[in-house]
C-alpha positions in Angstrom: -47.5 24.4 -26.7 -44.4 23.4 -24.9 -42.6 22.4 -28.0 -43.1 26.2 -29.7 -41.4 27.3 -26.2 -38.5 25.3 -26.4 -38.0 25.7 -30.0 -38.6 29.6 -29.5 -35.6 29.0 -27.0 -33.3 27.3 -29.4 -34.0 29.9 -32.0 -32.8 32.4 -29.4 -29.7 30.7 -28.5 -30.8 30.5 -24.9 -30.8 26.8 -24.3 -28.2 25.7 -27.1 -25.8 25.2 -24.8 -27.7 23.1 -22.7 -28.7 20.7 -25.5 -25.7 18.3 -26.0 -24.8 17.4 -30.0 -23.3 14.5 -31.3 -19.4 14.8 -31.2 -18.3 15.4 -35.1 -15.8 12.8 -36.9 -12.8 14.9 -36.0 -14.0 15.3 -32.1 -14.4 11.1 -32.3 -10.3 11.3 -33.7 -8.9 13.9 -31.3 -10.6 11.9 -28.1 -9.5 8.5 -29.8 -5.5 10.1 -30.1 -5.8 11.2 -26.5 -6.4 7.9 -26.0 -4.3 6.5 -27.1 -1.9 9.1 -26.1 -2.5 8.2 -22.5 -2.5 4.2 -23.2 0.8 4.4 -24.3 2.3 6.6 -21.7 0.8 4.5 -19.1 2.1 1.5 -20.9 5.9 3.2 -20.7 5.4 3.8 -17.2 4.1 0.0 -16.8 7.4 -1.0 -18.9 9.9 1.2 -16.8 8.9 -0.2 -13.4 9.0 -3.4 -14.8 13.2 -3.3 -15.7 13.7 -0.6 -12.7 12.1 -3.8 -10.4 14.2 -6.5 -12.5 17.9 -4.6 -12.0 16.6 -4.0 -8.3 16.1 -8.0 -7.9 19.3 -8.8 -9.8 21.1 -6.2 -7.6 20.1 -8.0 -4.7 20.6 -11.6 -5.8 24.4 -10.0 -6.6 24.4 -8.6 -3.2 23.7 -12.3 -1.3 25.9 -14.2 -4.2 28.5 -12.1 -2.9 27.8 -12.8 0.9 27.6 -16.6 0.7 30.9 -16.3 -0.8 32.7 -14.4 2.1 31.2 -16.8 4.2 33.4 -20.1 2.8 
């Protein structure tokens, strides 16, 4: 009895939203791109802070080379 009802909801569209289907091939590849999309931003990011930090720390090793030699 409770299986007619929820099949005579289907058939109605009532519930069809409610019931989740499985994501088609070319919903798998858009959510893989955006992925992937978002991996590699995050990796530029990663790669930017990495050489902004490096030319920081070689500014500042200039910066004390530079006072050791006023110092003599």
């Amino acid at each position: 009895m409770g299986a007619s009802i929820v099949f005579s909801l289907i058939g109605r569209g009532q519930i069809a939203d409610q019931i989740s289907k499985l994501p088609s091939p070319a919903d798998r590849v858009k959510a893989l791109r955006g992925m992937q999309l978002d991996a590699m931003e995050a990796e530029e990011r990663e790669k930017q802070a990495r050489i902004v930090a490096k030319d920081e720390g070689e500014e500042d090793e200039d910066e004390e080379d530079g006072e050791d030699e006023d110092d003599e």
